[in-house]
Phi, psi and omega in degrees: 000314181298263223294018155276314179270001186062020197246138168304138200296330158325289245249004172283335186272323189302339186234352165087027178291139174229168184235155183212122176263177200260109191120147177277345170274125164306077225272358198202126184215186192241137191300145179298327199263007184237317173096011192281177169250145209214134186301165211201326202226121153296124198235134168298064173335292229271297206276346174276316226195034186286343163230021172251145197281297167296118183241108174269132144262108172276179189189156164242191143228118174280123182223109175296157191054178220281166161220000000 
């Protein structure tokens, strides 16, 4: 996520980037020393997607202030 967004790993805390899932379990967050994004939760393809064959988790990343 920092090298996606171009940004240095200081400067994801520095802007508050969060990741926000849609739904109340948290399935995904971003590691603090790398800056990659990372499963936060375990997650249950059968009880999430139990009859649709393509199963999507959506997520956003919030980055306060300007970029």
């Amino acid at each position: 996520v920092a090298k996606d967004l171009g940004l240095e790993l200081p400067a994801l805390r520095d802007r508050g980037v969060r990741i926000l899932d849609r739904g109340r379990t948290q399935y995904f967050a971003l590691h603090g020393k790398t800056g990659h994004l990372v499963t936060a939760e375990r997650i249950d393809r059968e009880q999430l997607c139990e009859s649709v064959q393509q199963c999507m988790l959506r997520c956003e990343v919030i980055v306060e202030g300007e970029m």
